[in-house]
N, C-alpha and C positions, 0 to 999 in steps of 0.2 A: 504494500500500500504506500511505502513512501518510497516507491521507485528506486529499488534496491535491485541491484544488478544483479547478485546471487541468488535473492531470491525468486525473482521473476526467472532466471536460470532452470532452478529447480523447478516452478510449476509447467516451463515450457517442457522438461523432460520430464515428468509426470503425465502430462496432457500425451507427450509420443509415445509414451508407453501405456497408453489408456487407465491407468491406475485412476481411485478416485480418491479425492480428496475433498476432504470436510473439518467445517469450521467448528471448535465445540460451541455450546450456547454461555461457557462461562468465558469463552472470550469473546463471541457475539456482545455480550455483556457487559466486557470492560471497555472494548474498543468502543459502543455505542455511546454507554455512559460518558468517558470521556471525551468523545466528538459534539454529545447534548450540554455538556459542561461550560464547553469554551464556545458554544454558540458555529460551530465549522460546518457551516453548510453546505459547499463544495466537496469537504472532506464526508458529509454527513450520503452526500448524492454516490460520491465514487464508494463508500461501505457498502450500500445497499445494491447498487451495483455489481459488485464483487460478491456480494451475499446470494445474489440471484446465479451465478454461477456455480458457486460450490455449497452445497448442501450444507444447514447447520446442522451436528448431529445436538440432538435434547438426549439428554443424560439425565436416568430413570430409575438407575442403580444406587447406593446408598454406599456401596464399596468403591466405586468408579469415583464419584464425591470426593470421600477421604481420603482416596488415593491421590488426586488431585490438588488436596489442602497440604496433604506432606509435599508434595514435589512444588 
C-alpha cells in the first residue's frame, strides 16, 4: 500500500503463481482505523480498493485470536 517495491514484488509473484492471498480482519482493522483517524481519504479509497481484490479472511477461532495476540 505504500508503494513498496518488495512488496508489490511478492504479490506480483503470488498473482503468477495463482496462490491466494488474504487480508486478516485484524488488520482490515488496524489499517482502516488508522486511515478513519487521520481523516486519508485517498489512502481510505486505494484500502478498499485493495480490499476488493484480496479476500479479508474473519477469524472465528478463539485459538487463531490468541495466537495472534502473542505474535
Amino acid at each position: 500500500m505504500k508503494r513498496n517495491v518488495i512488496v508489490d514484488h511478492k504479490f506480483r509473484e503470488v498473482r503468477r503463481l495463482k496462490q491466494d492471498v488474504f487480508i486478516s480482519c485484524i488488520t482490515y482493522y488496524e489499517v482502516k482505523r488508522g486511515l478513519l483517524a487521520i481523516n486519508a481519504t485517498r489512502q481510505l479509497a486505494e484500502s478498499d480498493k485493495f480490499c476488493q481484490i484480496y479476500k479479508i479472511l474473519l477469524i472465528d477461532d478463539l485459538e487463531i485470536i490468541e495466537l495472534a495476540c502473542e505474535i
